[in-house]
Each structure stands twice: as structure tokens, then as C-alpha cells.
C-alpha positions in Angstrom: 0.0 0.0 0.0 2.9 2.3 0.6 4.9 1.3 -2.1 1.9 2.3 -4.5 1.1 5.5 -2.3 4.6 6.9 -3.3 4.2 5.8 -7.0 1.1 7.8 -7.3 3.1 11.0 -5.9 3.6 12.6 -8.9 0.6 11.9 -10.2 -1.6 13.5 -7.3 0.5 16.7 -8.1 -0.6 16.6 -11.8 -4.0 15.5 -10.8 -4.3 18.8 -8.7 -3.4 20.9 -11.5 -5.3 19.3 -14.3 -8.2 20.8 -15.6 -11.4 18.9 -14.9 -14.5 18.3 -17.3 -17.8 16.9 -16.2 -19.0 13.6 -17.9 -21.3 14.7 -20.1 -18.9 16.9 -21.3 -16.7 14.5 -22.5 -16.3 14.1 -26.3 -17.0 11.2 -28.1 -18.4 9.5 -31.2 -20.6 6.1 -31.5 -17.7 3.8 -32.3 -15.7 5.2 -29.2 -18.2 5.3 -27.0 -17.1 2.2 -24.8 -13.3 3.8 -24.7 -15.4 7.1 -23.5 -17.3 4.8 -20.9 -14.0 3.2 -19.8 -12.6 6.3 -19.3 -15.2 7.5 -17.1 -15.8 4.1 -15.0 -11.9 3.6 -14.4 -11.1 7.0 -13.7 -14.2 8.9 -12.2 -14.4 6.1 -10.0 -11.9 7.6 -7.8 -12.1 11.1 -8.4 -13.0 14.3 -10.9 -12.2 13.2 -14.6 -9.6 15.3 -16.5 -10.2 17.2 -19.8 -8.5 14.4 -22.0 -7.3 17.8 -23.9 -4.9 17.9 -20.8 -2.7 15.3 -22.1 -0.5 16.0 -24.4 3.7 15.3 -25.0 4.0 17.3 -21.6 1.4 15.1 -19.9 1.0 11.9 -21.8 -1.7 9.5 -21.0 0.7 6.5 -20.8 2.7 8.0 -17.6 -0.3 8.1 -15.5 -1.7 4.8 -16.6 1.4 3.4 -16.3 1.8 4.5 -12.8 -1.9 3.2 -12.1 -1.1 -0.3 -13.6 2.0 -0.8 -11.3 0.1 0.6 -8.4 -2.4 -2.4 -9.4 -5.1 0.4 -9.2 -5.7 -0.9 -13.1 -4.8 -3.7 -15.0 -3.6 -3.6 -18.8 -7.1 -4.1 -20.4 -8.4 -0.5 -18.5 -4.8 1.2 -19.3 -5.4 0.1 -23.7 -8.9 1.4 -23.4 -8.3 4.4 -21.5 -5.0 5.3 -23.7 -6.7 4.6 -26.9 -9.9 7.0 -26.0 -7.4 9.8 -25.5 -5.3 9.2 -28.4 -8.4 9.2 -30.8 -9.4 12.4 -29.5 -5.9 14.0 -29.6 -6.1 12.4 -33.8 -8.6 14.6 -34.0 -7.9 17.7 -32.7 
């Protein structure tokens, strides 16, 4: 429990500083729907959900899941879903 308190350090910090977007808010289009949900369930389980326009080559998505996976928070199936959500919406901006 410690060991994945002190891994999530850094991401508490960004977490604090992120902007935040309500659900409905969040963008999305019928064939990414279940990413969108996946997003939502795995992360806004455990607090506010972050403007996936937040991540970026400053703040990519794959540092924070990664941190989540080795704190066992998530496994690898929740860390593809949630990574490819984001990247399809970064495609498109």
C-alpha cells in the first residue's frame, strides 16, 4: 500500500493541476463510446475526470496509466482502453 502510495506522488500533483470536465462533457463518437465509458468508469471512480485535452507530449496519457497499472489500481485491459480513448481524440484535434 505504501509502495503504491509513493508511486502515485507525482501523479496527485498533476492531478491537482489538471483541468477537470464533467462527464457529459466529454467528447465522443458512437464507435468510441465504450473507450469514452471506460474512461469514465476507471477514472471517475476515484475522483473528478480530466479534460483528456490535458494530455499531451507534456502530460501523456501512458505516464499516468502506467503509474496506475504498477500501483495495481488498473490492469492492462483498463490502461489500452483508457489510452486509446485519449489518443483518438488528440487524432482529432
Amino acid at each position: 500500500m505504501i509502495a503504491s502510495l509513493c508511486l502515485l506522488q507525482g501523479c496527485l500533483l498533476d492531478y491537482f493541476f489538471a483541468p477537470k470536465i464533467a462527464i457529459d462533457q466529454l467528447p465522443f463518437e458512437p464507435e468510441t463510446i465504450e473507450l469514452k465509458n471506460s474512461y469514465v468508469n476507471t477514472c471517475g471512480k476515484c475522483h473528478l475526470v480530466i479534460d483528456p485535452q490535458y494530455y499531451d507530449s507534456d502530460h501523456p496519457i501512458e505516464r499516468f496509466t502506467q503509474r496506475y497499472r504498477e500501483g495495481k489500481i488498473i490492469n492492462q485491459r483498463e490502461a489500452s482502453q483508457i489510452e486509446t480513448y485519449i489518443r483518438t481524440l488528440a487524432a482529432r484535434q
